[in-house]
LODO-176155 format. One record per atom (N, C-alpha, C, O): residue in three letters; y negated, x, z negated. Coordinates in steps of 0.2 Angstrom, whole numbers, plus 5000, padded with zeros to 4 digits. Example, Ala and Ser with C-alpha at 12.3 -4.5 7.8 and 13.67 -1.06 7.14 Angstrom:
2
ala502850664961;ala502250624961;ala501650664961;ala501750714958;ser501150644965;ser500550684964;ser500050644961;ser499450674960;
END
This chain:
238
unk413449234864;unk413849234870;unk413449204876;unk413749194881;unk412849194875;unk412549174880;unk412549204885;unk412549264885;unk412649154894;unk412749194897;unk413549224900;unk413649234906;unk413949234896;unk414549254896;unk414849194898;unk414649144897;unk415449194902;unk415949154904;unk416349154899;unk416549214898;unk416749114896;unk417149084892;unk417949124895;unk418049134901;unk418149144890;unk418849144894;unk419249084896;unk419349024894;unk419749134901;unk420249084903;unk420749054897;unk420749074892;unk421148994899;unk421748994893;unk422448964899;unk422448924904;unk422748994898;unk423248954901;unk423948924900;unk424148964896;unk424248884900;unk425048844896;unk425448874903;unk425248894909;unk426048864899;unk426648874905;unk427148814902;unk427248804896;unk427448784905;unk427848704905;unk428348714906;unk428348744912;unk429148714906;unk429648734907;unk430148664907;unk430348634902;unk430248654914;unk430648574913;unk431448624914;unk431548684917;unk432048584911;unk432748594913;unk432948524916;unk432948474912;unk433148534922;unk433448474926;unk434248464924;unk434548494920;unk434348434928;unk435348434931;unk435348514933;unk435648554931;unk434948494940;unk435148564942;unk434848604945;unk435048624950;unk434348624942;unk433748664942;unk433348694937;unk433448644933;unk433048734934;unk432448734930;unk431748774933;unk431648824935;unk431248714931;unk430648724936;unk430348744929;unk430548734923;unk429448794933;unk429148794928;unk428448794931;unk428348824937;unk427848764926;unk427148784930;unk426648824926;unk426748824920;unk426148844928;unk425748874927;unk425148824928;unk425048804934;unk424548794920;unk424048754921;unk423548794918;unk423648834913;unk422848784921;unk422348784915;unk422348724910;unk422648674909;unk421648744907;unk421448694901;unk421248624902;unk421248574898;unk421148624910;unk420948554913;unk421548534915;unk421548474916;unk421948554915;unk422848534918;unk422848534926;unk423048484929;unk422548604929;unk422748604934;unk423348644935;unk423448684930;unk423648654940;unk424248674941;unk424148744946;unk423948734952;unk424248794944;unk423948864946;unk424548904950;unk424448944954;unk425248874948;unk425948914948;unk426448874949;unk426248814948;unk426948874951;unk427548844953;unk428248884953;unk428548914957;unk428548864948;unk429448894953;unk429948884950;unk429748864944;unk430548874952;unk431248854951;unk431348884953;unk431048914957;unk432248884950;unk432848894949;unk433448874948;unk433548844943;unk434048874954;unk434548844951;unk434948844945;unk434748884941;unk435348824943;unk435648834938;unk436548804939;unk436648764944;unk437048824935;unk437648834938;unk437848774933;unk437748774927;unk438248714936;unk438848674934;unk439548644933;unk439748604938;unk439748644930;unk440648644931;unk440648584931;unk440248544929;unk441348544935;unk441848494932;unk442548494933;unk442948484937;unk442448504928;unk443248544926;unk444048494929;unk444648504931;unk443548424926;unk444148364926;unk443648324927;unk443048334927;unk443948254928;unk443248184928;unk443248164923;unk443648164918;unk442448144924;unk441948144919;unk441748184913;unk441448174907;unk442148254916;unk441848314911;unk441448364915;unk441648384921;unk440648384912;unk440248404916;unk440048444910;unk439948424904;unk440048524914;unk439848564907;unk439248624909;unk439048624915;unk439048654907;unk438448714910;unk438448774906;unk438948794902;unk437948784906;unk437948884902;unk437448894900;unk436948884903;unk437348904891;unk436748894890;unk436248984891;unk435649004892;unk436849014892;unk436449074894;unk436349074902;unk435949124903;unk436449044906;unk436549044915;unk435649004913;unk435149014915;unk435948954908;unk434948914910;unk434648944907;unk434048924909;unk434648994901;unk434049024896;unk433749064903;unk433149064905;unk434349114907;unk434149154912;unk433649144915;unk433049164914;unk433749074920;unk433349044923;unk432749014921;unk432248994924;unk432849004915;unk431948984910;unk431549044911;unk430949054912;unk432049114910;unk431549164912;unk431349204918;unk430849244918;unk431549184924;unk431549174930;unk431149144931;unk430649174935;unk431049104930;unk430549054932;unk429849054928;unk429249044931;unk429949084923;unk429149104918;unk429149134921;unk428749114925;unk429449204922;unk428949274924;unk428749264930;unk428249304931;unk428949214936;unk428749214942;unk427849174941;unk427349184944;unk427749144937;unk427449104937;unk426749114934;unk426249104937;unk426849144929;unk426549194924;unk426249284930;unk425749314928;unk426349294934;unk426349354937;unk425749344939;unk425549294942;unk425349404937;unk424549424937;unk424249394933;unk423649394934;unk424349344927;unk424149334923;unk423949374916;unk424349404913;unk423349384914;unk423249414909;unk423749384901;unk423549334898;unk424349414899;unk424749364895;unk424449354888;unk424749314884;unk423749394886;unk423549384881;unk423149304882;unk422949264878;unk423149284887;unk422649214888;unk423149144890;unk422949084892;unk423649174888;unk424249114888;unk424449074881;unk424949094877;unk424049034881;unk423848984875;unk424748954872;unk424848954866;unk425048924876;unk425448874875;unk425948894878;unk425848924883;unk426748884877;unk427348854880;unk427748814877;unk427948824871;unk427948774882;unk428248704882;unk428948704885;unk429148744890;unk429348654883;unk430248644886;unk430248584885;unk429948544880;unk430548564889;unk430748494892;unk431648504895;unk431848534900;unk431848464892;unk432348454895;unk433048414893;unk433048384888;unk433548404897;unk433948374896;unk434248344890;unk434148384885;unk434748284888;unk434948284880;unk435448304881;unk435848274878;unk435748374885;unk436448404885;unk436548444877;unk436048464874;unk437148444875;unk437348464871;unk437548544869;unk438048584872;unk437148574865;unk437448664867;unk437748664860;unk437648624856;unk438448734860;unk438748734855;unk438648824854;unk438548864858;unk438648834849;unk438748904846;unk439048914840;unk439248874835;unk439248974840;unk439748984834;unk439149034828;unk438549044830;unk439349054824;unk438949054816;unk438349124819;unk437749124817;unk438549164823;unk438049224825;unk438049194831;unk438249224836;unk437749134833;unk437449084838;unk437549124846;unk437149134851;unk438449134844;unk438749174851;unk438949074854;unk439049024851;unk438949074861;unk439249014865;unk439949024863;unk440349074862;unk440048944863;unk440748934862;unk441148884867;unk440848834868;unk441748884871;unk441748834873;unk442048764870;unk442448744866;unk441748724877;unk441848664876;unk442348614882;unk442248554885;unk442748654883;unk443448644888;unk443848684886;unk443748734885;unk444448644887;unk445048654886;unk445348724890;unk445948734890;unk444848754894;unk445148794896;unk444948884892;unk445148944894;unk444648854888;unk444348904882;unk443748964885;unk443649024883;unk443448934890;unk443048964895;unk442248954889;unk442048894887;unk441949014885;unk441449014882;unk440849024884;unk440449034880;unk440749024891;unk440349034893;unk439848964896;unk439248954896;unk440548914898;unk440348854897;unk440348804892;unk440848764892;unk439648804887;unk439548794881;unk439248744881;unk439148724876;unk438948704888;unk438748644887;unk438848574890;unk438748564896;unk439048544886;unk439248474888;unk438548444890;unk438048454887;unk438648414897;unk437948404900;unk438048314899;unk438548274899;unk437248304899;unk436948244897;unk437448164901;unk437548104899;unk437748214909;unk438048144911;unk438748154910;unk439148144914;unk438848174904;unk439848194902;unk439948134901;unk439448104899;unk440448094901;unk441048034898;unk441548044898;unk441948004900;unk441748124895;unk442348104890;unk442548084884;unk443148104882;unk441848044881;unk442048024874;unk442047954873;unk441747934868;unk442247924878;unk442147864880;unk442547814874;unk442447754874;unk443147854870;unk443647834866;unk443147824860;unk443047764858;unk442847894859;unk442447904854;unk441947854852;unk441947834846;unk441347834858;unk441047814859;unk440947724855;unk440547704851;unk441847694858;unk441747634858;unk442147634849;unk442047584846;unk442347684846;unk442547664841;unk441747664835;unk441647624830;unk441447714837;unk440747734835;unk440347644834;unk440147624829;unk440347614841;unk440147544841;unk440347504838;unk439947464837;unk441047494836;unk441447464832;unk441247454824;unk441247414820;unk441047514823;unk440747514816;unk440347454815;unk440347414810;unk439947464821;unk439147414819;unk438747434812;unk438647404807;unk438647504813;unk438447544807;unk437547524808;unk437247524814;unk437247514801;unk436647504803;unk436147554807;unk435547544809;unk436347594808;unk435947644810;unk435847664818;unk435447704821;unk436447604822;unk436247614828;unk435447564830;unk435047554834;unk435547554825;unk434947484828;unk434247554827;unk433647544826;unk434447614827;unk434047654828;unk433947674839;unk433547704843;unk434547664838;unk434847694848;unk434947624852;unk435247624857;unk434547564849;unk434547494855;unk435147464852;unk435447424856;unk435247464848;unk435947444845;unk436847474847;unk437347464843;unk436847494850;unk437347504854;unk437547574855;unk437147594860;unk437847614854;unk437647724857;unk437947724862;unk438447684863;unk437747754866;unk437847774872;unk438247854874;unk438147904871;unk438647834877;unk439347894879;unk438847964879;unk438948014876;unk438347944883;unk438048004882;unk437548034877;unk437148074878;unk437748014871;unk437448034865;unk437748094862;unk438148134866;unk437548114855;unk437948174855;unk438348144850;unk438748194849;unk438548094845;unk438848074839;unk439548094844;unk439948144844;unk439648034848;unk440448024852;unk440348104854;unk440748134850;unk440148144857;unk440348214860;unk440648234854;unk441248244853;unk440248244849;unk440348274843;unk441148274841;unk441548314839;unk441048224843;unk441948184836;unk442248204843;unk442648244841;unk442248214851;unk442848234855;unk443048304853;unk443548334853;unk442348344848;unk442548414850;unk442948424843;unk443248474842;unk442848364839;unk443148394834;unk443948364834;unk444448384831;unk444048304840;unk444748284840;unk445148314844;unk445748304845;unk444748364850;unk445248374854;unk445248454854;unk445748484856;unk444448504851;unk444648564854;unk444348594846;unk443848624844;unk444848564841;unk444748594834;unk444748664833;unk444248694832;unk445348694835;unk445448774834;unk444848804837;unk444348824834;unk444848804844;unk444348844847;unk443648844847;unk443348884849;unk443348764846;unk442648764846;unk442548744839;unk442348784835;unk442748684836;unk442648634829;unk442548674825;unk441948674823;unk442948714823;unk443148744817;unk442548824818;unk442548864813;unk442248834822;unk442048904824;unk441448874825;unk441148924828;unk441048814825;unk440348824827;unk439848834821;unk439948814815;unk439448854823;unk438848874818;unk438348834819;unk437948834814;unk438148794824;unk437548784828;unk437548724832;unk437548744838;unk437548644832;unk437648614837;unk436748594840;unk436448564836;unk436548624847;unk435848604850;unk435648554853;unk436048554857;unk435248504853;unk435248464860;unk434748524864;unk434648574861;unk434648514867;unk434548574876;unk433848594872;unk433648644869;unk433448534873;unk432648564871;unk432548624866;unk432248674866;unk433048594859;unk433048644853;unk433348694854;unk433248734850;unk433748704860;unk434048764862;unk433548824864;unk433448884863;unk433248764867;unk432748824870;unk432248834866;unk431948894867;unk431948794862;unk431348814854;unk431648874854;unk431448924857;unk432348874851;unk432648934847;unk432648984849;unk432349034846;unk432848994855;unk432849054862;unk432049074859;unk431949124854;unk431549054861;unk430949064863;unk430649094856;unk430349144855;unk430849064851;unk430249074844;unk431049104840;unk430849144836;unk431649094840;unk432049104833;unk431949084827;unk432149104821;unk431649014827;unk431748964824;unk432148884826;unk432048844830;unk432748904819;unk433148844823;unk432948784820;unk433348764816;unk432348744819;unk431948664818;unk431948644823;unk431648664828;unk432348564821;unk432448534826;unk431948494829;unk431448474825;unk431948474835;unk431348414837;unk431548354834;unk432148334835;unk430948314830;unk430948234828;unk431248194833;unk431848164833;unk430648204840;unk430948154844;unk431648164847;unk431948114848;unk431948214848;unk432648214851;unk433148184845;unk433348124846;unk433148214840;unk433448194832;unk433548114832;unk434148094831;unk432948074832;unk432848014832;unk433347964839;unk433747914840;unk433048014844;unk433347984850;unk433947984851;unk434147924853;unk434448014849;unk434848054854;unk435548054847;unk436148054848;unk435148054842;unk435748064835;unk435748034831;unk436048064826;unk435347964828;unk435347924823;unk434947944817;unk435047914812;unk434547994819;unk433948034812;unk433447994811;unk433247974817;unk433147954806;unk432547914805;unk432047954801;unk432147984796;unk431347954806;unk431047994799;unk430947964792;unk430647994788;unk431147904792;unk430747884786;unk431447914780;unk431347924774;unk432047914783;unk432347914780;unk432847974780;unk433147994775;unk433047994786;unk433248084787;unk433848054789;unk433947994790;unk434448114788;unk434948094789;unk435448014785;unk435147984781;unk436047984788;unk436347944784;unk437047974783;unk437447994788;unk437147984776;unk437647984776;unk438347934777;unk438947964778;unk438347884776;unk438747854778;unk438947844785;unk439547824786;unk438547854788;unk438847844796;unk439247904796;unk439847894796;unk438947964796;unk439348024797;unk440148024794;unk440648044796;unk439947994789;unk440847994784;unk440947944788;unk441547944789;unk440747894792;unk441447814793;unk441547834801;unk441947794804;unk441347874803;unk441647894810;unk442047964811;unk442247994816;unk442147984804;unk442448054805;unk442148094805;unk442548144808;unk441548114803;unk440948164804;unk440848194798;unk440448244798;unk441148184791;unk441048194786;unk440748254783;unk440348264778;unk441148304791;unk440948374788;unk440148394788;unk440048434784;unk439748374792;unk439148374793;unk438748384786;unk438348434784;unk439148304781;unk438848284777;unk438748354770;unk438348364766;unk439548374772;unk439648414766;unk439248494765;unk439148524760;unk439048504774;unk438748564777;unk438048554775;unk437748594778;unk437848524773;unk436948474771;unk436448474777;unk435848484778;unk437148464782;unk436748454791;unk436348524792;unk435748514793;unk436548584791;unk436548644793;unk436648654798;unk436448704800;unk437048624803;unk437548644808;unk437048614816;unk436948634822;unk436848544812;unk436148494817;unk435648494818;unk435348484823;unk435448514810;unk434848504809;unk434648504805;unk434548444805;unk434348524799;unk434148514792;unk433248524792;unk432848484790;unk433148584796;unk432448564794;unk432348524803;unk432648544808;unk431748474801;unk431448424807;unk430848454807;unk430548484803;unk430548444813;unk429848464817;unk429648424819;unk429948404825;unk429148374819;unk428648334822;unk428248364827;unk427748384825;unk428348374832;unk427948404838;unk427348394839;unk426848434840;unk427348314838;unk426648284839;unk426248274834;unk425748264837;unk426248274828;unk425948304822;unk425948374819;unk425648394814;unk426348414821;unk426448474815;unk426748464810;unk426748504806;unk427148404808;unk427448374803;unk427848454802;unk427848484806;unk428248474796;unk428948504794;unk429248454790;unk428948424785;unk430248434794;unk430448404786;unk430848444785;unk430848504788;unk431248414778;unk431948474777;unk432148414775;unk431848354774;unk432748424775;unk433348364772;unk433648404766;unk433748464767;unk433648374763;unk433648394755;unk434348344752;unk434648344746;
END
């Protein structure tokens, strides 16, 4: 190949904001070749209920690639990455959107990362003093998904609880969208929902807060197989 120029390679980056999702185009050196955003649509139904669409943001993740990507040869587009919020997506068993208000509205399916209305949930969740927070700083935070989780099963049982097949944090939503595999990310898992790698799920928390069903479902619904992003790791929760 002497003589010949190496080909190009190129990554595309895809952040989801509050209220926006941006996306860039780099080389192999990480320069920045592309740029574009788009807005994305918000409800607040009641206070401290904030919900989104997870079909309104998958749109605009594609909006924003293809702007981005334009004139690019797509065979030399090495990599795509998500980044995004720890909002909450729900789906039912044929990973149709489900809603998450009281107004039976399915189009908005997502409880967004600065929701508190599980703020009941939240403090009884602390209450336990279950060893497992001392995975989340000791303490869970309203905007986690355990407390969302237990609101949707105490307050919108019939229309969302009883009928999900699927619950996402935003990033794994969008893995899924992109490849149609639902493995979840290590780091969000660990973050966000009290998963340990050394150890995987716990059941005991799941049953002392009212989550039982999780346990019975062999965390199908969350997450059973794990993805380490930064090694290639695969787990399965067995």
């Amino acid at each position: 190949m002497s003589g010949e120029q190496e080909p190009r390679s190129y990554y595309v980056g895809v952040d989801v904001g509050t209220g926006s999702v941006r996306a860039a185009l780099v080389d192999r050196r990480g320069v920045l070749l592309a740029f574009a955003d788009q807005p994305i649509k918000r409800w607040e139904p009641q206070f401290n209920h904030h919900e989104q669409s997870s079909e309104d943001i998958w749109d605009a993740c594609c909006v924003v690639t293809k702007k981005v990507v334009q004139g690019i040869d797509l065979n030399q587009i090495r990599g795509l990455g998500f980044d995004a919020t720890c909002s909450l997506v729900v789906l039912d068993k044929r990973f149709r959107p489900l809603p998450v208000n009281h107004e039976g509205d399915s189009h908005r399916n997502v409880i967004m990362w600065l929701d508190h209305r599980a703020v009941s949930q939240v403090h009884r969740i602390n209450e336990t003093k279950h060893s497992v927070l001392q995975y989340v700083g000791g303490v869970m935070s309203v905007e986690m998904q355990a407390p969302k989780l237990l609101w949707l099963k105490e307050n919108l049982r019939e229309t969302c609880w009883d009928k999900a097949g699927h619950f996402f944090d935003l990033p794994d939503f969008l893995s899924w969208k992109a490849t149609g595999v639902t493995a979840r990310s290590l780091c969000s898992l660990v973050c966000k929902w009290t998963y340990s790698a050394e150890k995987g799920w716990d059941d005991s928390f799941w049953k002392m807060i009212g989550l039982e069903d999780f346990v019975a479902d062999n965390y199908n619904k969350i997450g059973k197989t794990i993805e380490n992003l930064e090694n290639g790791h695969l787990y399965v929760q067995v």
